[in-house]
TORKOL-4160 file (C-alpha; in steps of 0.2 Angstrom, whole numbers, padded with zeros to 4 digits, m for minus):
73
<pt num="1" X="m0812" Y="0048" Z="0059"/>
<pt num="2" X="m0826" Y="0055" Z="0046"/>
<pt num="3" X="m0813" Y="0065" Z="0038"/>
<pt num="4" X="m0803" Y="0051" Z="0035"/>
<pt num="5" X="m0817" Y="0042" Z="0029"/>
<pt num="6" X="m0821" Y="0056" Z="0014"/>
<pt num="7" X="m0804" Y="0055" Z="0011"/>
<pt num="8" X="m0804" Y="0038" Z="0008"/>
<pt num="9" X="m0820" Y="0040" Z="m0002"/>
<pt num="10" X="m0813" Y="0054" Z="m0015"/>
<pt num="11" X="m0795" Y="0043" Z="m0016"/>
<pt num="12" X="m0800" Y="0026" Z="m0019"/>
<pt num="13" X="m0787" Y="0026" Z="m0035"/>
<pt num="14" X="m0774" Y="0032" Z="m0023"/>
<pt num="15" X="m0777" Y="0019" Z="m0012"/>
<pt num="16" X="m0778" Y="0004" Z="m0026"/>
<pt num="17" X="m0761" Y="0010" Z="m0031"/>
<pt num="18" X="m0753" Y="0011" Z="m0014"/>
<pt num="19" X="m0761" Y="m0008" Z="m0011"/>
<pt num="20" X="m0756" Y="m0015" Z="m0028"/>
<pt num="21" X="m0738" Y="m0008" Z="m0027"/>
<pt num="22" X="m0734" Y="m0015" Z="m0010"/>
<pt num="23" X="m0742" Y="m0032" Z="m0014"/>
<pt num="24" X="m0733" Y="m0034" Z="m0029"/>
<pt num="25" X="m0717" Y="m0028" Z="m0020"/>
<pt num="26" X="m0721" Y="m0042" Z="m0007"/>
<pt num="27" X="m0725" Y="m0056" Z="m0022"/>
<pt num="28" X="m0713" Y="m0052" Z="m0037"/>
<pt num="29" X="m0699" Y="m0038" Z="m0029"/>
<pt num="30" X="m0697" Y="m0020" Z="m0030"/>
<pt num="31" X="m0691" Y="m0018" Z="m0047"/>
<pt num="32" X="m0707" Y="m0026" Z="m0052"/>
<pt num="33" X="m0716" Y="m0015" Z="m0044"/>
<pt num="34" X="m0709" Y="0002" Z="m0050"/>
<pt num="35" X="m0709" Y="m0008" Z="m0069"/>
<pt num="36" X="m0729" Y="m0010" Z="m0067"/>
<pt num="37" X="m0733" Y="0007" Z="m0059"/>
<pt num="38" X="m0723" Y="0015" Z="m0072"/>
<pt num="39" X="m0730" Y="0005" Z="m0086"/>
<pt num="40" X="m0748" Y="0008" Z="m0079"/>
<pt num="41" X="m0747" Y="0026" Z="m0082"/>
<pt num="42" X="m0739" Y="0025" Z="m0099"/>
<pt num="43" X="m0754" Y="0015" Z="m0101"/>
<pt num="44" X="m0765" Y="0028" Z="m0096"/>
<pt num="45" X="m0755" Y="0040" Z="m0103"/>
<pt num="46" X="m0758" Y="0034" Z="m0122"/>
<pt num="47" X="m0775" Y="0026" Z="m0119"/>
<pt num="48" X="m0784" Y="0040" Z="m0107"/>
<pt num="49" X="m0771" Y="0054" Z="m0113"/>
<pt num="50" X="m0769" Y="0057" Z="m0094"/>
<pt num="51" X="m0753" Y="0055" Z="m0084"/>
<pt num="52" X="m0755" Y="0056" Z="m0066"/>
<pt num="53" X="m0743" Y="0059" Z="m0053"/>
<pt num="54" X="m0752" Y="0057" Z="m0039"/>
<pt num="55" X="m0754" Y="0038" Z="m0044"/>
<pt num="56" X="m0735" Y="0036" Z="m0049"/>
<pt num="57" X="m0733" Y="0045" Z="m0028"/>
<pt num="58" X="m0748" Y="0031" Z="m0021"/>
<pt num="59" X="m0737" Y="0018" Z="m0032"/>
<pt num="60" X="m0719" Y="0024" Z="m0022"/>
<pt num="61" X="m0730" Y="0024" Z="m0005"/>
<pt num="62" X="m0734" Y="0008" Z="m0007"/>
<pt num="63" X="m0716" Y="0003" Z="m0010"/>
<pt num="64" X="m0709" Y="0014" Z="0003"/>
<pt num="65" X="m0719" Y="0004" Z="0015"/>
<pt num="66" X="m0714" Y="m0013" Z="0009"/>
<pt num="67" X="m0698" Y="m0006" Z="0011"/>
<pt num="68" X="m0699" Y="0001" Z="0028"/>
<pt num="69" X="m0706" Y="m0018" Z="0034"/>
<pt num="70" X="m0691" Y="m0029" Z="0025"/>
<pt num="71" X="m0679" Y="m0015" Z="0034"/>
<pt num="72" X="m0687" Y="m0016" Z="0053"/>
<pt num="73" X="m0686" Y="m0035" Z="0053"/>
């Protein structure tokens, strides 16, 4: 469990991103989702002159899982 804790810690961003893309997958639909992930790191992209991937994967998690729970209803 401490592991998973640190983890947690050190990926907070990672975890934003996963939250935000299944709530907005839930709210607005998926397209919506993949439109706002993408545009956020365009965003940082041009702002922070960083793209990350591993945000753009948390942002697919996220939807994945929305995904997962429309399909097992």
């Amino acid at each position: 469990m401490n592991r998973i804790y640190e983890w947690m810690l050190k990926n907070v961003d990672k975890l934003l991103h996963l939250t935000v893309s299944y709530m907005l997958a839930s709210l607005f639909g998926v397209w919506i989702a993949v439109i706002a992930g993408i545009a956020k790191e365009v965003y940082d992209q041009v702002k922070y002159k960083g793209w990350s991937w591993g945000d753009l994967i948390a942002d697919g998690l996220g939807i994945a899982i929305y995904c997962l729970g429309v399909i097992i209803k």
